[in-house]
VOGU-3710 file (C-alpha; in Angstrom, 3 decimals, decimal comma):
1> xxxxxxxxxx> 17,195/13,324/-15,838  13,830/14,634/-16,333  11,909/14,385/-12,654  9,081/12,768/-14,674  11,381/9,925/-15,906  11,996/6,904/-14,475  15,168/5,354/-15,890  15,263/0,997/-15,135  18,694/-0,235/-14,625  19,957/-3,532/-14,234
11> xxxxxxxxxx> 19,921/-3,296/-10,606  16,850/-3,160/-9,235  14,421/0,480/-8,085  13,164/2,325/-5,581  9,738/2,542/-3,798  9,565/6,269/-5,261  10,171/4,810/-8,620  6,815/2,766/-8,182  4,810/5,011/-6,942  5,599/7,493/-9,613
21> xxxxxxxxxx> 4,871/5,075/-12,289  1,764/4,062/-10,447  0,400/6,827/-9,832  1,576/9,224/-11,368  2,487/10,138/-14,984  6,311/9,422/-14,967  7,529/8,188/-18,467  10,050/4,888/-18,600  13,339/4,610/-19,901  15,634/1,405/-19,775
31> xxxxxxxxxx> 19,438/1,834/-19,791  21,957/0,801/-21,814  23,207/-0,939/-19,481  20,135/-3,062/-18,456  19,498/-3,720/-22,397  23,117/-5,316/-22,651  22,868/-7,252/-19,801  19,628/-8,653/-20,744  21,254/-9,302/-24,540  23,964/-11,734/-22,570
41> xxxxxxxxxx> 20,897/-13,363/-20,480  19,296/-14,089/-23,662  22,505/-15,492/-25,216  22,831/-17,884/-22,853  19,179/-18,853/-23,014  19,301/-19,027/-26,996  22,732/-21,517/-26,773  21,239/-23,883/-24,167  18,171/-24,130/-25,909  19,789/-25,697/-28,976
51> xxxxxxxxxx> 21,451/-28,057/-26,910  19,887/-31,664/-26,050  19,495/-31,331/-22,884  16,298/-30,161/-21,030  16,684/-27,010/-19,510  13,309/-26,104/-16,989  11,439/-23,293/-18,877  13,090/-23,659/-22,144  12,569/-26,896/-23,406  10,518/-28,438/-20,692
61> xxxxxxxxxx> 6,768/-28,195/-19,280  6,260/-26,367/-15,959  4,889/-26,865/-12,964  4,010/-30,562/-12,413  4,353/-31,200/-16,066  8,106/-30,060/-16,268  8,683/-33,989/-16,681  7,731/-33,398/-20,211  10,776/-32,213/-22,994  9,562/-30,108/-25,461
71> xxxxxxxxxx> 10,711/-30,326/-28,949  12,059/-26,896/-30,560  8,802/-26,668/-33,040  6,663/-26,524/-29,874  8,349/-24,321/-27,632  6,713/-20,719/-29,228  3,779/-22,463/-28,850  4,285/-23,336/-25,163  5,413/-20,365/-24,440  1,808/-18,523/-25,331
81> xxxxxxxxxx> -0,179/-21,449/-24,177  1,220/-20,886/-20,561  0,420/-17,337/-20,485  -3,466/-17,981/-21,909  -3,824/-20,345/-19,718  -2,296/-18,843/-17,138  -4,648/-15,992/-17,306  -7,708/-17,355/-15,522  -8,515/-14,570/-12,912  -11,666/-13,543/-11,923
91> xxxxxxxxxx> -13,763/-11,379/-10,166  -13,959/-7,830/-10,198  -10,897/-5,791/-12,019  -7,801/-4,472/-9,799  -7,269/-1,067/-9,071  -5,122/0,888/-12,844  -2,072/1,989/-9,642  -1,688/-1,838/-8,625  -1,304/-3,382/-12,209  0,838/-0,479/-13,530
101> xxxxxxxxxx> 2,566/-1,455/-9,893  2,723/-4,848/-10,928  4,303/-4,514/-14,719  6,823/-2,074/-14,170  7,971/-4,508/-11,085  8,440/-6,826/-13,469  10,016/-4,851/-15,745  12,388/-3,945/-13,418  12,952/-7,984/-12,920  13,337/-8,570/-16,699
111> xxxxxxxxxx> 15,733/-5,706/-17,229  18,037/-7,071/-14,398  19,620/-9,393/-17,058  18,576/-12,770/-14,528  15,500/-13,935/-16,614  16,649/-14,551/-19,917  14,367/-12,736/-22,412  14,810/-10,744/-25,303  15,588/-7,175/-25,412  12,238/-6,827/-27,150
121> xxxxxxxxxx> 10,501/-7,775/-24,552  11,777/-5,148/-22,109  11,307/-2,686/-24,762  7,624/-3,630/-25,100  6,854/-3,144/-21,676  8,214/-0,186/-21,330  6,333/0,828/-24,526  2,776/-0,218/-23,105  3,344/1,614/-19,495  4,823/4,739/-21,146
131> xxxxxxxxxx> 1,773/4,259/-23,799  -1,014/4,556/-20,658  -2,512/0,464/-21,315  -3,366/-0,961/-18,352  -4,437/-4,918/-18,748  -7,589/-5,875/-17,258  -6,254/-8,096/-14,582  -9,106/-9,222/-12,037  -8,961/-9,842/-7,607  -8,734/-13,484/-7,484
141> xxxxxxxxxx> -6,339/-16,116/-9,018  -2,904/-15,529/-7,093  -1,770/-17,590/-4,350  1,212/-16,017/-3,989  3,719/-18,643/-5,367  5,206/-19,290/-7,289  4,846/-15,503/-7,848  1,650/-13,993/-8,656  1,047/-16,499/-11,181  -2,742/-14,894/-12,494
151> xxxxxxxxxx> -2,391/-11,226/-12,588  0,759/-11,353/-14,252  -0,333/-13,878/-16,991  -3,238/-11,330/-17,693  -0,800/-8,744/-18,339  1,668/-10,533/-20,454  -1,259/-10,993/-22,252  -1,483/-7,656/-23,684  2,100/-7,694/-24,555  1,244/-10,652/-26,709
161> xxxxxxxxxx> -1,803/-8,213/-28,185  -4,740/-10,646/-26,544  -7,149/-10,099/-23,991  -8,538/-6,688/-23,194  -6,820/-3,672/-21,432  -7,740/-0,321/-20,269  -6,908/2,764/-22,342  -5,439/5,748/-21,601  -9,182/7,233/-21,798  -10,153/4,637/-19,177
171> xxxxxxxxxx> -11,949/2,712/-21,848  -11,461/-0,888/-21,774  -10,654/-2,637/-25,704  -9,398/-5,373/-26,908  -5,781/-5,215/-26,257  -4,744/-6,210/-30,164  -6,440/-2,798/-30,875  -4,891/-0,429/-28,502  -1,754/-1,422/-29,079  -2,076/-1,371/-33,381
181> xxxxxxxxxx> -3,210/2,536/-31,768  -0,036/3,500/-30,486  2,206/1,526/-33,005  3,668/-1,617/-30,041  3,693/-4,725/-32,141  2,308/-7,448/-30,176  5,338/-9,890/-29,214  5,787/-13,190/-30,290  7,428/-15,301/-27,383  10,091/-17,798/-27,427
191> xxxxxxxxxx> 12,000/-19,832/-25,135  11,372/-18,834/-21,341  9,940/-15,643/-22,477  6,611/-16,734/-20,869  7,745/-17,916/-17,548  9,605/-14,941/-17,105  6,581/-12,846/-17,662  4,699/-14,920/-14,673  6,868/-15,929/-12,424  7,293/-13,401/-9,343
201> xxxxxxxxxx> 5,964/-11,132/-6,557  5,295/-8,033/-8,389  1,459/-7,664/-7,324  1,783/-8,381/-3,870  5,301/-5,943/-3,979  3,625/-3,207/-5,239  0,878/-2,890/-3,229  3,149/-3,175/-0,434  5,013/-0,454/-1,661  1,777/1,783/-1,731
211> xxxxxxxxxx> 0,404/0,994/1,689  3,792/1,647/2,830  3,504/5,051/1,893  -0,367/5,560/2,974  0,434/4,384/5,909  3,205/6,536/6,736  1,180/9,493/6,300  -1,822/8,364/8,119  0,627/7,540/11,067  1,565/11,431/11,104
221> xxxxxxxxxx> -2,034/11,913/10,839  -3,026/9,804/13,624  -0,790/11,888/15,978  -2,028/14,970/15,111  -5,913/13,830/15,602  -4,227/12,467/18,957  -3,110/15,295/19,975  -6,440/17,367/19,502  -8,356/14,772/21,573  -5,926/15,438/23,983
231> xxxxxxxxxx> -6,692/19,093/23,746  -10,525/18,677/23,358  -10,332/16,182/26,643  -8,345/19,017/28,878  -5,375/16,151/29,258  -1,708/16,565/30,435  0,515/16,356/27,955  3,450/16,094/30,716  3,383/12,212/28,925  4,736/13,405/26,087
241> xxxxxxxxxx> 8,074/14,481/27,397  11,188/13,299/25,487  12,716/12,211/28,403  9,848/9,812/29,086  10,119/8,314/26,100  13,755/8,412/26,024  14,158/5,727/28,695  11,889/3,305/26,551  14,181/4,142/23,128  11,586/2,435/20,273
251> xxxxxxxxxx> 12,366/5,188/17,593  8,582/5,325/16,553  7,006/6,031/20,363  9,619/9,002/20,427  8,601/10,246/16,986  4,901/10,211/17,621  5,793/11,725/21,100  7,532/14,886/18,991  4,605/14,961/16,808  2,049/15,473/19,262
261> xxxxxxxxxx> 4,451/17,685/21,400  4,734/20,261/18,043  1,171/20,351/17,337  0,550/21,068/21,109  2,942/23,707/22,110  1,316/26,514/22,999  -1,950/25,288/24,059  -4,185/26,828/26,620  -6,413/23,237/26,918  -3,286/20,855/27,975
271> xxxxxxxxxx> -3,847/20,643/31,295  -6,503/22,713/31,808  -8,390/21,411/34,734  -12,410/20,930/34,705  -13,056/21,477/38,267  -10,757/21,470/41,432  -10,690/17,557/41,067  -7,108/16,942/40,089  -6,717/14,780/37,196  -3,622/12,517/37,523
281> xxxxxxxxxx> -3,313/10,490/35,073  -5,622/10,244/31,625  -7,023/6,928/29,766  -4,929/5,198/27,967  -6,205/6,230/25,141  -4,665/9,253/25,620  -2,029/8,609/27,473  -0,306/5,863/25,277  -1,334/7,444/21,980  2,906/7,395/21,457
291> xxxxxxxxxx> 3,533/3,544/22,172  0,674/2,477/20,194  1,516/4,748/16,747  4,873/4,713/17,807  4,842/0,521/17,466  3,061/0,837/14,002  5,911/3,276/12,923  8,693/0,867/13,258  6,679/-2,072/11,947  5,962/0,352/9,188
301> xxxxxxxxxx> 10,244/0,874/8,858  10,324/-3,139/8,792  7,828/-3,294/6,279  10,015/-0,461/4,165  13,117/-2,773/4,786  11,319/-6,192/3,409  10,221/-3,801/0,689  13,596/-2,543/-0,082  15,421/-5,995/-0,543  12,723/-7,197/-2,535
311> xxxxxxxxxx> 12,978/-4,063/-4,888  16,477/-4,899/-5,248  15,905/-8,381/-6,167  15,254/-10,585/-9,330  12,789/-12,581/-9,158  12,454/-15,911/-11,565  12,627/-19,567/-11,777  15,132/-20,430/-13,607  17,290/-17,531/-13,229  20,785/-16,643/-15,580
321> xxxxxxxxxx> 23,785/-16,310/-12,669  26,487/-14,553/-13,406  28,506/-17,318/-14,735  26,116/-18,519/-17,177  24,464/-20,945/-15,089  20,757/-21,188/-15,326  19,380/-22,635/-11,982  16,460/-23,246/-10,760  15,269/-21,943/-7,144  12,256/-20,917/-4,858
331> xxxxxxxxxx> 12,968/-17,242/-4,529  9,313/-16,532/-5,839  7,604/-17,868/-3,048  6,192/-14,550/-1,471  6,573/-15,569/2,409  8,985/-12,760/2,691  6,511/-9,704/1,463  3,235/-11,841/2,943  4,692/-11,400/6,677  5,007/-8,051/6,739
341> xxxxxxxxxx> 1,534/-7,081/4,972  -0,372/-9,008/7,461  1,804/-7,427/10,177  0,706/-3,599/8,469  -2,574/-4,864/8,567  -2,062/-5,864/12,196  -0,604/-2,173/13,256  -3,288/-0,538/11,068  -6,464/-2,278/12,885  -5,088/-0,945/16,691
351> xxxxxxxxxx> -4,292/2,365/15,277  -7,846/2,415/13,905  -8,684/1,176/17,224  -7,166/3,260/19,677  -8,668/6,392/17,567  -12,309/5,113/18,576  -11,633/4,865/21,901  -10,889/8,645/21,877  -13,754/9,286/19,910  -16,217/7,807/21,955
361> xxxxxxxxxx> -14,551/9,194/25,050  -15,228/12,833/23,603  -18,825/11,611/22,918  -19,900/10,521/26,594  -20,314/13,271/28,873  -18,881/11,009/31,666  -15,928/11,123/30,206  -15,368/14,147/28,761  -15,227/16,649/30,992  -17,640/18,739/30,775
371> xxxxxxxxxx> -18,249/18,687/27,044  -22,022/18,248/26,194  -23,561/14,922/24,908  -22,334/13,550/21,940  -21,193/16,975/21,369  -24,647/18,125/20,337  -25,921/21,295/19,885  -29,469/20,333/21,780  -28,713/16,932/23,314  -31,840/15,429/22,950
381> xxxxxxxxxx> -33,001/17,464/20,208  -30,081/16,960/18,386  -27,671/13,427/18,675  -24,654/15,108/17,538  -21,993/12,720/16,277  -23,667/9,297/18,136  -23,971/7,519/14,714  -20,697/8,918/13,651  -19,140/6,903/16,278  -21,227/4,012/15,403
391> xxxxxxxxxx> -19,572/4,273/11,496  -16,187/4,805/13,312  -17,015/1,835/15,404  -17,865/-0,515/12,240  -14,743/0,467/10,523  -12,832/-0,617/13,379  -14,593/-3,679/13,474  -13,777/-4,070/9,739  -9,805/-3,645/10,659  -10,183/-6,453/13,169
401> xxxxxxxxxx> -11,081/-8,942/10,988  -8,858/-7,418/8,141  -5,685/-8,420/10,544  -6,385/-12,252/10,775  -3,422/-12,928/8,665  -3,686/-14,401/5,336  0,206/-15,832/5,616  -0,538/-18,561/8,197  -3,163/-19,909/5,247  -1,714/-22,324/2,354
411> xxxxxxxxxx> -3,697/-24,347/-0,225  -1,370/-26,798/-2,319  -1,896/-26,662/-6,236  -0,403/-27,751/-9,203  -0,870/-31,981/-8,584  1,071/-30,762/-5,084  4,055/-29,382/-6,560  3,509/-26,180/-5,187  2,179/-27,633/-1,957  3,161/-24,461/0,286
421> xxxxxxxxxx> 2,165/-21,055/-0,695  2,336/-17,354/0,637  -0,956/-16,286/0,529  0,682/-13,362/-0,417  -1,749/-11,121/-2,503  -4,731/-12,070/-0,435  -2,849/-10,507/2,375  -2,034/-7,252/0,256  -5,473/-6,771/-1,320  -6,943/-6,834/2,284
431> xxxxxxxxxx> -4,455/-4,510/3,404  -5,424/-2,026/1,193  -9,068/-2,294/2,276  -7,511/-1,540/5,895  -5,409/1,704/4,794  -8,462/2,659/3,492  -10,438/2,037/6,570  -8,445/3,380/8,708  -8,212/7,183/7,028  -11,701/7,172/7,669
441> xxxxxxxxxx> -11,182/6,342/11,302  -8,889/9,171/11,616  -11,336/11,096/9,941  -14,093/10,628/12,349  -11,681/11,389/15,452  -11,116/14,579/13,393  -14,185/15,510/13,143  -15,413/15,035/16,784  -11,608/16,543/18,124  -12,151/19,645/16,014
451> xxxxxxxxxx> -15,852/19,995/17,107  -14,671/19,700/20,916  -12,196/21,915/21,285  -14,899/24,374/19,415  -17,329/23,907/22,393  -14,158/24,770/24,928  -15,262/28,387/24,861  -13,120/30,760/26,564  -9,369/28,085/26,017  -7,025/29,044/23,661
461> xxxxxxxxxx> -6,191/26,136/21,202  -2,620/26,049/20,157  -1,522/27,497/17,203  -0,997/24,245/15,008  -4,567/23,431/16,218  -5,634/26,658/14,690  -4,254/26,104/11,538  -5,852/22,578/11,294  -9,236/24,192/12,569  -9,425/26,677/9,739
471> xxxxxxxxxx> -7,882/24,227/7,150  -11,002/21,509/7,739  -13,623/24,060/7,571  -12,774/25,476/4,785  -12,139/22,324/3,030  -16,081/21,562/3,779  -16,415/20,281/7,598  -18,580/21,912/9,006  -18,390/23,076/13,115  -20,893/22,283/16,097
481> xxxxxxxxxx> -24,484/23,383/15,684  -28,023/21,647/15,299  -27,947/18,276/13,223  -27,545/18,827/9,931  -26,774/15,718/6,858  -23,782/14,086/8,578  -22,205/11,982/5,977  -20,930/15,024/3,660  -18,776/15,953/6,185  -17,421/13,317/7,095
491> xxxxxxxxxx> -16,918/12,448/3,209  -15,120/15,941/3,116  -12,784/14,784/6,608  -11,801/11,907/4,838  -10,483/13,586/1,795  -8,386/15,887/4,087  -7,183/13,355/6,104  -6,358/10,714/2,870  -5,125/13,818/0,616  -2,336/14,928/3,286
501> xxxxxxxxxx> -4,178/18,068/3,873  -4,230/17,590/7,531  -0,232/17,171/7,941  -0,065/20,054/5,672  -2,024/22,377/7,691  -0,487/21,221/11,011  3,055/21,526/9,015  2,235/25,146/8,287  3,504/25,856/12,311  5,112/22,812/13,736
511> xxxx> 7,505/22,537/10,796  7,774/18,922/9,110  6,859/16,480/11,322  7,867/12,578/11,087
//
């Protein structure tokens, strides 16, 4: 298989799969073996719906109006009236990685042969990803259950050749016209074609998926900024011992522990000593840089495991079972993915945190040990990185109010039929405001770290420190000297930081690091 393929089975994806459909240029493909099984789905679906009986999302109304049996001339029609009306979002458009996110997720659901629609649809879909249309899809109308009920709708839309999208060029059209463009025939739905199309917790999923990711490499990056404050402040990093950490066994304090041992070996500033005033212990700050990333690491491994089960899942109401049952069920509700995102958003906003408080300790000569003011070159004169810390300091303050959870939060709707809901992509589109966020924190702490252990004439940095050192200057952060226009470089550490550039020059002589 071609690395730039991603090939949908029947039995659910991977978090790499996403991401390289998001955001990247990977091309779909949907087995055989998904195609057959969703061919038997739709069997079943075709022979209940000629049957008397009313069957929820085949002959019936939804929501609070599934008391209502819909005759067979009406049911096309229903079928495209829930998705238009369905599609009532607002606000300003989502991000092209989080709706391509959110239709190949529910590709992936459609193709599992649980949902009941035609092999044309899954064909479709495929079609438009592969084809580069994103549908316009807008930040507010989900609550999370049943499923992400708005931004879906807006992109089944497209697949029925209605609404507008965005092009491949990044133009948005009407959708009717970019698809005529690249030869997808809009799709005409039937019976439980449009429920299937709405009904799950794709949006929410896939952002997960994302910050999951981020996140991992920001935590990597957060150690390694660590670890030069550490440097820059003359600390012991006797804390970092494995043995230390061993006796306290949470696998993500011992990981950051080996990350900031690597980067540190062979430094000349660890332990260095300002004066003859023995330094026993440093701030916490410092000193518990492990325990705080290291608790954000394995929230971030639960957060991979909720995302994992839920990328295995199929996600619909009613679903096909295996024995040709069609039940329905409340496996859309998003509770499950919600948790965990406000819990990242939790571990992102003290990570953020903590990285301040080593900023601003590197900033106050009290504290610093003999570095200058606000590392200035002429404090007085010059103020250094003082309103860096303040922007640092805002940010922070931003991630604080980003981690009030948006999961405890649940407004009924639909006449109270849905009278509990997740929250769930409220909780994910803060989240990514925090990953965001917090790469700038980093950033900052990189910037003042680097420019500290500059001033600490006459100490040898270790060698992973050199490599970052050269790596952010050349990429466009600039050292200590007079005041110059501040916000350039810190634009510049932010890149480095969010880009992976920082791991990767650290990585050039630690090795990989977790």
């Amino acid at each position: 298989m071609d690395m730039h393929t991603v090939v949908v089975g029947a039995a659910g994806t991977t978090a790499q799969d996403v991401i390289d459909v998001a955001r990247g240029a990977a091309r779909i493909e949907v087995a055989d073996e998904a195609l057959a099984a969703v061919a038997a789905a739709r069997q079943v679906i075709d022979d209940l719906a000629a049957k008397p009986d009313p069957v929820y999302g085949v002959s019936t109304g939804f929501g609070a109006l599934a008391v209502r049996h819909i005759s067979p001339d009406l049911r096309a029609q229903l079928q495209r009236n829930i998705v238009r009306s369905h599609a009532a979002g607002m606000g300003p458009r989502v991000e092209r990685e989080v709706v391509r996110a959110l239709m190949f997720l529910r590709l992936k659901t459609v193709a599992s042969g649980r949902t009941g629609v035609r092999p044309l649809v899954v064909e479709t879909m495929a079609a438009i990803l592969n084809a580069g249309i994103t549908p316009v899809v807008h930040e507010y109308g989900s609550l999370g259950c049943s499923g992400d009920l708005a931004p879906l709708s807006h992109c089944a839309l497209t697949l029925m050749g209605e609404g507008e999208a965005e092009g491949p060029d990044g133009e948005v059209r009407p959708a009717a016209e970019l698809l005529a463009e690249h030869g997808i025939a809009p799709v005409e739905l039937r019976e439980k074609e449009g429920l299937a199309l709405l009904n799950g917790t794709d949006g929410m999923l896939g952002m997960l998926v994302m910050a999951c990711a981020d996140l991992a490499r920001l935590f990597t990056s957060a150690d390694i900024t660590a670890a030069l404050s550490m440097e820059a402040l003359l600390g012991t990093d006797k804390v970092l011992a494995a043995e230390l950490h061993a006796i306290r066994p949470h696998p993500g304090q011992a990981a950051s522990a080996a990350n900031m041992r690597a980067v540190l070996a062979g430094s000349g500033l660890t332990g260095h000593q300002q004066d003859d005033t023995p330094r026993v212990q440093d701030a916490y700050s410092i000193r518990c840089a492990p325990q705080v990333a290291g608790a954000g690491r394995d929230t971030l491994d639960h957060a991979r495991l909720v995302a994992d089960r839920e990328l295995a899942a199929a996600v619909d109401n009613p679903v096909v079972l295996p024995d040709g049952r069609v039940e329905s069920n409340g496996n859309f509700h998003g509770a499950p993915v919600a948790y965990v995102l406000d819990f990242l958003a939790v571990a992102a906003a003290d990570l953020g945190s903590i990285a301040e408080r080593r900023t601003d300790r590197l900033l106050d000569r009290n504290r610093s040990h003999g570095l200058p003011p606000f590392l200035a070159g002429d404090a007085g004169v010059d103020s250094g990185l003082m309103i860096a810390q303040y922007t640092q300091a805002a940010l922070v303050s931003e991630l604080k109010r980003l981690a009030v959870p948006a999961s405890v939060d649940s407004i009924p709707s639909s006449a109270m039929q849905e009278d509990h809901v997740s929250m769930g992509w409220s909780a994910a589109r803060k989240l990514r405001t925090a990953v965001d966020n917090l790469a700038r924190i980093i950033a900052v702490e990189l910037v003042a770290a680097t420019r500290a252990i500059e001033l600490r004439t006459g100490l040898t940095p270790a060698p992973a420190t050199q490599a970052v050192l050269k790596a952010v200057r050349a990429a466009g952060v600039e050292g200590p000297g007079e005041d110059r226009f501040l916000a350039p470089d810190l634009a510049a550490a932010h890149e480095f930081v969010r880009s992976g550039k920082l791991t990767e020059a650290a990585e050039t002589v630690t090795g990989p690091l977790a």
